[in-house]
C-alpha positions as CSV (number, residue, x, y, z in Angstrom):
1,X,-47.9,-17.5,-4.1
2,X,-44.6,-16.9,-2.7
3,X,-42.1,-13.9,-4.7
4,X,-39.5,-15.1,-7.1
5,X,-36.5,-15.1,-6.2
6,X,-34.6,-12.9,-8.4
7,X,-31.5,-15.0,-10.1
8,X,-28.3,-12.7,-10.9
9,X,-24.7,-13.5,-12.5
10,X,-22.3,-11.5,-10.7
11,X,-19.1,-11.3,-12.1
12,X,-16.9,-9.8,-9.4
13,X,-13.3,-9.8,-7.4
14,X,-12.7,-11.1,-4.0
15,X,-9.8,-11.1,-1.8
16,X,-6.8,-11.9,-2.3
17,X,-6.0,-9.2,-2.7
18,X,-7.0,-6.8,-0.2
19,X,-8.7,-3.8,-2.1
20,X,-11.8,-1.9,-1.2
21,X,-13.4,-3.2,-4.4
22,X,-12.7,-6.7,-3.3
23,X,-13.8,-6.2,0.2
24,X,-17.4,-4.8,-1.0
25,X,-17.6,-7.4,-3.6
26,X,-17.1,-10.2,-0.6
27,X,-19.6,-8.3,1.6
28,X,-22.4,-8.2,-1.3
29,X,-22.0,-12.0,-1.9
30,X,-21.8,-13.1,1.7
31,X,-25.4,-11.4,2.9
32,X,-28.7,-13.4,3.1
33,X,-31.0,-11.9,0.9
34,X,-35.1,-12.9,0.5
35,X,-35.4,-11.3,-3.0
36,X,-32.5,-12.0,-5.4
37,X,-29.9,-15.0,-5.2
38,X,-26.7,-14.4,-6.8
39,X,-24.4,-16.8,-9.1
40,X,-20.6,-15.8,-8.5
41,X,-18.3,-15.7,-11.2
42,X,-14.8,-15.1,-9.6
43,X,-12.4,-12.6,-10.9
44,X,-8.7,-13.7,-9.9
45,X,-6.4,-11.9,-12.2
46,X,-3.8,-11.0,-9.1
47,X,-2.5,-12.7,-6.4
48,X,-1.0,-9.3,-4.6
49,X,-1.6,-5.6,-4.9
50,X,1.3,-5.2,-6.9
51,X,-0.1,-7.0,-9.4
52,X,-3.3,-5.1,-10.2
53,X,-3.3,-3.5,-13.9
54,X,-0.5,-4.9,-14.6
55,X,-0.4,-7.2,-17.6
56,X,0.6,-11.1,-17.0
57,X,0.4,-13.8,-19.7
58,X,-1.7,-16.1,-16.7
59,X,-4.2,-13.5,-17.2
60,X,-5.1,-14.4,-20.5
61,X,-5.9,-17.7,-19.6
62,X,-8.0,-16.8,-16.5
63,X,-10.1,-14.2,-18.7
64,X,-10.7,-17.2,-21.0
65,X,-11.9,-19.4,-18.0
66,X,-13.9,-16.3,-16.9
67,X,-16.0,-15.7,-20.2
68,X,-16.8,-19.7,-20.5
69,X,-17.7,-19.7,-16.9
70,X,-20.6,-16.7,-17.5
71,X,-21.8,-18.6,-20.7
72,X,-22.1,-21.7,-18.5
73,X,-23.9,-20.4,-16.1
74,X,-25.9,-17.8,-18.1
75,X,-27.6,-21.3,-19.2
76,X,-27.5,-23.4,-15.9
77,X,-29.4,-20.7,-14.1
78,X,-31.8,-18.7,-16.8
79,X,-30.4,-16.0,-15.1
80,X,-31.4,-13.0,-17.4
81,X,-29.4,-10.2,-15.1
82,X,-25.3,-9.7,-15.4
83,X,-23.9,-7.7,-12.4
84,X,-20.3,-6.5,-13.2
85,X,-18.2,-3.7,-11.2
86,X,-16.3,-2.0,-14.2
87,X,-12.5,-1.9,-14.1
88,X,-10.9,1.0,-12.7
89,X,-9.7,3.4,-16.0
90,X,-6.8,2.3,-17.1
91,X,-6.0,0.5,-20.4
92,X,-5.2,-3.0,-19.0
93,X,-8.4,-3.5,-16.8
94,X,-10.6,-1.4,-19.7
95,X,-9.4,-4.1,-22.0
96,X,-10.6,-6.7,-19.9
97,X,-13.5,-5.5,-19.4
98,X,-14.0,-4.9,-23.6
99,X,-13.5,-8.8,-23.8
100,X,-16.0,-9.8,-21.0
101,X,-18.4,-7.5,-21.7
102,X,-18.6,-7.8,-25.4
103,X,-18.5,-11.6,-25.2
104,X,-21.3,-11.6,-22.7
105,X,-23.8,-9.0,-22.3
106,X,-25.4,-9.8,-25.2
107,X,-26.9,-13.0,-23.9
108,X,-28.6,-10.8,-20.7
109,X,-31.4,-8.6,-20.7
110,X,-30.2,-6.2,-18.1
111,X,-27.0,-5.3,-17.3
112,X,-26.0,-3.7,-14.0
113,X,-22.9,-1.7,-13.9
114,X,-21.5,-1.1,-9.8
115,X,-18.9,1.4,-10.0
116,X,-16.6,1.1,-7.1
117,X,-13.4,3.2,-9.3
118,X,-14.5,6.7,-10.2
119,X,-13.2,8.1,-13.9
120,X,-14.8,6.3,-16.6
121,X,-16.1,9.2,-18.2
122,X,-12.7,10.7,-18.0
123,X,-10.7,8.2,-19.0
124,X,-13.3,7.8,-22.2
125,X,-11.7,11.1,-24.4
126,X,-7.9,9.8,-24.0
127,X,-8.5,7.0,-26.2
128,X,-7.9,6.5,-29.7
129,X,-11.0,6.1,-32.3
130,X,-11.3,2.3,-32.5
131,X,-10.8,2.2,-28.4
132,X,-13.6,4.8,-28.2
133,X,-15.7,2.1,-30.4
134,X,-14.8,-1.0,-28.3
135,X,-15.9,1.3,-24.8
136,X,-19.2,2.1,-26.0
137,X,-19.9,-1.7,-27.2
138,X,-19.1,-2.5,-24.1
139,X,-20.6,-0.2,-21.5
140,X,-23.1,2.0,-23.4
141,X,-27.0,2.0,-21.8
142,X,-26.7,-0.5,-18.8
143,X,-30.0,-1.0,-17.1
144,X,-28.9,0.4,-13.9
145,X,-25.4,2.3,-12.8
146,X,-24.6,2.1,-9.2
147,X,-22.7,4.6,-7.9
148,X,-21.1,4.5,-4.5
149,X,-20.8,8.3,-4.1
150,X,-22.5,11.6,-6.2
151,X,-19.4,12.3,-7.6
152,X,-19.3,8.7,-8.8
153,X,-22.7,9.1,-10.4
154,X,-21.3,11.0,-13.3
155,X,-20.2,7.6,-14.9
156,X,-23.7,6.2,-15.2
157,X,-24.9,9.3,-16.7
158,X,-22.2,9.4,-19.1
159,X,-22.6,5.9,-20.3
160,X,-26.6,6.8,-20.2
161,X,-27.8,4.8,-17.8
162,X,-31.6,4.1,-17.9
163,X,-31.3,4.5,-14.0
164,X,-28.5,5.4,-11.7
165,X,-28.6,5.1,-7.6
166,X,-26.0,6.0,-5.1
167,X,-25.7,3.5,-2.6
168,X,-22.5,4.3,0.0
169,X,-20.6,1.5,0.8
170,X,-21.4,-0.1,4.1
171,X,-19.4,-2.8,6.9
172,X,-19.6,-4.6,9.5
173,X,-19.5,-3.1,12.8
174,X,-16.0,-4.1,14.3
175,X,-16.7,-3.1,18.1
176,X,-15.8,-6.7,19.2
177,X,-12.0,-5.2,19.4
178,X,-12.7,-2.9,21.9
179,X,-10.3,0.5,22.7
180,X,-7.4,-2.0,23.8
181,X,-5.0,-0.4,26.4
182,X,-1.7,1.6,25.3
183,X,1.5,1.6,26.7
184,X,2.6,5.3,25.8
185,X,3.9,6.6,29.5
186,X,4.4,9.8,27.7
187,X,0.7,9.9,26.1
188,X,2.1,11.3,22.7
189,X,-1.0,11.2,19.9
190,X,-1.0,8.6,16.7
191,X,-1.5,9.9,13.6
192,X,-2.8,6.7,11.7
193,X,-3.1,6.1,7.5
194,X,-4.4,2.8,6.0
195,X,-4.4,2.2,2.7
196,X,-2.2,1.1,-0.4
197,X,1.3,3.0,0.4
198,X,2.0,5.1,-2.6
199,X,1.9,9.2,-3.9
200,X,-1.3,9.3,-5.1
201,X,-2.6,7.8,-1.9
202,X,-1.5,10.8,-0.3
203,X,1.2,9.5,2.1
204,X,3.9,11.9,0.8
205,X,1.7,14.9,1.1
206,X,1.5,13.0,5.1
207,X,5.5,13.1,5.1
208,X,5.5,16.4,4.6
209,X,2.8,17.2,6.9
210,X,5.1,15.4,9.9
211,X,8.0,16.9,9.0
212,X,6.2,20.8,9.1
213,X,4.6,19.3,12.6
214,X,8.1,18.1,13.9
215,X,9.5,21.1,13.3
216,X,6.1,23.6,15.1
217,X,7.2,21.5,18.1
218,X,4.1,19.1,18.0
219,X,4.7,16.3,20.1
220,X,2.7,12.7,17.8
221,X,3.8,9.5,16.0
222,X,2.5,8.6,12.9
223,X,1.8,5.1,11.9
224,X,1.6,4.3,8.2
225,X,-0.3,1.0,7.4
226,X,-0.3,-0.7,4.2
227,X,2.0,-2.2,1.5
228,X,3.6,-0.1,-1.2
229,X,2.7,0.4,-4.3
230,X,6.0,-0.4,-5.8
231,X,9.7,-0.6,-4.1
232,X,10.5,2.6,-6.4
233,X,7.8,4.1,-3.9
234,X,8.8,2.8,-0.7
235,X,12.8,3.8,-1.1
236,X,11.4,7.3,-2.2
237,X,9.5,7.6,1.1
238,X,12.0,5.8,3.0
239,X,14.4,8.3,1.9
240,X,12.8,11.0,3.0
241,X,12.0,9.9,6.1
242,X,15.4,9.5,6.8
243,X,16.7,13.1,5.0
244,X,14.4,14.8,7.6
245,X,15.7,12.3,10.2
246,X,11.5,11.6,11.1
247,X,12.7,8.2,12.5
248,X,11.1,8.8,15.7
249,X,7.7,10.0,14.2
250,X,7.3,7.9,11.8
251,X,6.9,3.9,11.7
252,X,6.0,2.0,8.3
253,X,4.2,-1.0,9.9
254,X,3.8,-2.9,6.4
255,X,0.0,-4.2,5.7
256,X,-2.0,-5.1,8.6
257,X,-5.0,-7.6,8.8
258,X,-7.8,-8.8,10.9
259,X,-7.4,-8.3,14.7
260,X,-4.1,-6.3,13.8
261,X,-5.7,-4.1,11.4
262,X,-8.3,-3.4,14.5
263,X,-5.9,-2.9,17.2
264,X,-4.0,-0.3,14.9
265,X,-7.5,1.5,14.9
266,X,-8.0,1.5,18.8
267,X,-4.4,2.8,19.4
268,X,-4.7,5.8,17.3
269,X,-6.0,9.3,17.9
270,X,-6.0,10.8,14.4
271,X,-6.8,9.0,11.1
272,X,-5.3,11.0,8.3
273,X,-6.2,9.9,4.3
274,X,-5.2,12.7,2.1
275,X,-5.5,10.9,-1.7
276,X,-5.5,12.5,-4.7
277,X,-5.6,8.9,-6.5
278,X,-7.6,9.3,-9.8
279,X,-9.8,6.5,-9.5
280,X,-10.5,7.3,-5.6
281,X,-14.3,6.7,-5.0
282,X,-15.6,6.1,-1.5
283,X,-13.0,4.9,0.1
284,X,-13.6,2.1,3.4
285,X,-11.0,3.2,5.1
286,X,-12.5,6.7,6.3
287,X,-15.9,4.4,7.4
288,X,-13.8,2.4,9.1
289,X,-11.7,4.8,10.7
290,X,-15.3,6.2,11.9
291,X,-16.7,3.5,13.1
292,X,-13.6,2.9,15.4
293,X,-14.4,6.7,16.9
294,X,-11.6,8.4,15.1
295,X,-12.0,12.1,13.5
296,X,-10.6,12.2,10.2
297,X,-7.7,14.5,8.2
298,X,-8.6,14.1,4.2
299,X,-8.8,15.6,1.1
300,X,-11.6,16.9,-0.2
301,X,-12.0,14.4,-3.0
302,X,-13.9,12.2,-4.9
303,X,-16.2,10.7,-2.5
304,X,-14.6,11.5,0.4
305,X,-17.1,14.7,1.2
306,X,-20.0,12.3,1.2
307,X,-18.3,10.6,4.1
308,X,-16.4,13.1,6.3
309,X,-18.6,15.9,7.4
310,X,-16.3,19.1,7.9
311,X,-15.8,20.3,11.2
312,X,-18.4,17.2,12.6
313,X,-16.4,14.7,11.8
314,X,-13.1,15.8,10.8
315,X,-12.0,18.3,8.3
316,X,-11.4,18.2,4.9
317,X,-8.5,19.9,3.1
318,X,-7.4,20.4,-0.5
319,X,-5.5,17.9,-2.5
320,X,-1.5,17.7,-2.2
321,X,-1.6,21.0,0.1
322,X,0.4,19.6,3.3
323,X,-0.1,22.6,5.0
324,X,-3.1,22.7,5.7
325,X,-3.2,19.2,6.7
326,X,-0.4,19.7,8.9
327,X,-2.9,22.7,10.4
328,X,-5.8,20.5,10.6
329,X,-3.7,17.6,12.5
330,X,-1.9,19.9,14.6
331,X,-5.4,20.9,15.9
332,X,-6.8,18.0,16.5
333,X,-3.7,16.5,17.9
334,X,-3.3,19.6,20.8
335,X,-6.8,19.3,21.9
336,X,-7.8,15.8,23.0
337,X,-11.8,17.2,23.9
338,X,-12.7,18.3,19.8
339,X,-10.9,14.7,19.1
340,X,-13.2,12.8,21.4
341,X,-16.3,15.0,20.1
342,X,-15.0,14.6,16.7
343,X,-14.7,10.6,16.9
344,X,-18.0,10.2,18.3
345,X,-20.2,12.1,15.9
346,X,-18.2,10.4,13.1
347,X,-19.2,6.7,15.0
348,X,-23.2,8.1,14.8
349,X,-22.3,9.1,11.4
350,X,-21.2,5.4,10.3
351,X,-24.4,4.1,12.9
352,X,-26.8,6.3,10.2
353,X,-25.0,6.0,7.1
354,X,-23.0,3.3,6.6
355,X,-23.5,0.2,8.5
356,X,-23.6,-3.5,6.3
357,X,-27.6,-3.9,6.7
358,X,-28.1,-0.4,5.2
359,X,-25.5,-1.6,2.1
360,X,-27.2,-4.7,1.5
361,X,-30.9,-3.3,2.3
362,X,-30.2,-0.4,-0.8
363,X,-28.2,-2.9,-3.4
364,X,-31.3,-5.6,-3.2
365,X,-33.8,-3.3,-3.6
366,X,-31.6,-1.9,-6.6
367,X,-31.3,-5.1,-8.3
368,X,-34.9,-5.5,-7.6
369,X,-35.8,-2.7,-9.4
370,X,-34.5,-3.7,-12.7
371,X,-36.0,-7.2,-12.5
């Protein structure tokens, strides 16, 4: 007799926007699986990065849309399994999630929780009595707590899990956009950062880090990809920029995509990520920057050592210290041999570790397990 096919509700966001979360929710849902089949309940509460935690009246009426679609198809399907990545720990998203949650998981036997923010069981002692109430209603004792790195796994032990896993994330491999060529007569090195341009992203702490290599005499350019968080943020860093008159140095390309994102990859030398962001968990950009051969700058944060092996693969610094990633770049950036070794063992590393059959292997024998 042939296996059931395991049927499971997965309540999830998917681009637009652009956001790690969303990206890893899209890869999850897009594999072909032989074991579990899954039932996709779309999360679109924004329409641009700008928009994410931040309350809009339209949001009320999509989280209404949301609940009655789970109920529907919580009896279409006989699907007994909800799969949910919790919010990221803030008081808007947390809120959403209390009304979901609450609505919903009563009518499933198993819940599965897939932390892709980190901070839950931080954010859980800043709130007042009757919020503390509504939080454990809502995510106490899942059936299983996926984390994505072992700092992350702290969450599903505080909400006591009956099991927790850490499954990295994983992606595609993206060596169809090969090394393209660059015209740089003078052969100056590229710093590169991806990511959502803002402070606790790290890109002032990368500012800084220019300016001290501008001024040591280190020859580089520095390309910053991404959208800002706000304006506020943007005219802060654009203001700097020009007070240390980094014009040169530095270029803000605004966000890049597809075949652009790729190519801004294979023309850098350096990728440098120093976050400090609170809900930082495993963050795609370091795999990516990997995969495309490139030895990485970052903080030593959240779930950042799980990806970047110091001194193999890059180096690791301390949070908002742009000295020493000024040090670490300025090392890498003078000697082109420890940047080649560097970006290689960091593509085995993401070859091992991190591919998308390895993500989607782990999370269906996960969801198995709590059949």
């Amino acid at each position: 007799m042939p296996e059931q096919v395991i049927s499971i509700i997965a309540v999830a966001q998917t681009p637009p926007p652009v956001h790690g979360q969303a990206v890893m929710n899209q890869l999850l849902l897009e594999g072909t699986y032989s074991k579990i089949r899954f039932h996709h309940v779309r999360m679109a509460f924004s329409d641009d990065i700008q928009e994410v935690g931040v309350f809009r009246w339209k949001k009320i009426i999509h989280l209404m849309e949301i609940f009655f679609q789970i109920i529907r198809l919580r009896f279409q399907t006989g699907s007994s399994i909800l799969y949910y990545p919790p919010a990221s720990p803030n008081k808007v998203p947390f809120l959403r999630d209390c009304v979901l949650l609450i609505g919903t998981r009563w009518l499933f036997r198993r819940i599965v929780f897939h932390f892709h923010a980190n901070g839950l069981c931080d954010f859980y002692p800043t709130l007042p009595i009757i919020f503390k109430r509504l939080f454990l209603w809502a995510y106490n004792r899942p059936a299983l707590s996926i984390a994505i790195s072992q700092q992350g796994a702290r969450d599903g032990e505080f909400l006591r899990s009956k099991k927790t896993v850490v499954i990295p994330n994983g992606i595609p491999d993206a060596r169809e956009f090969p090394k393209v060529s660059i015209d740089r007569p003078d052969k100056i090195p590229v710093i590169l950062f991806c990511g959502m341009v803002s402070r606790e992203k790290g890109v002032g702490i990368l500012l800084e880090a220019c300016q001290r290599l501008r001024d040591r005499g280190v020859p580089f350019r520095c390309r910053i990809v991404g959208r800002a968080a706000s304006a506020m943020e943007q005219k802060l860093f654009d203001d700097f920029v020009q007070l240390q008159k980094l014009h040169n140095e530095v270029e803000f390309t605004g966000p890049l995509h597809g075949a652009e994102k790729w190519k801004a990859l294979a023309q850098a030398d350096v990728f440098c990520f120093p976050t400090f962001y609170s809900a930082e968990a495993h963050p795609l950009v370091a795999i990516e920057a990997m995969m495309c051969n490139l030895p990485v700058v970052a903080s030593n944060w959240r779930g950042l050592p799980d990806i970047v092996v110091d001194g193999e693969t890059g180096y690791l610094v301390s949070p908002k210290d742009p000295e020493a990633t000024a040090d670490r770049l300025q090392l890498l950036l003078e000697n082109p041999s420890l940047r080649e070794h560097m970006g290689q063992a960091g593509r085995e590393r993401y070859e091992e570790q991190f591919t998308i059959d390895k993500f989607r292997h782990r999370m269906e024998e996960a969801l198995c397990s709590v059949a």
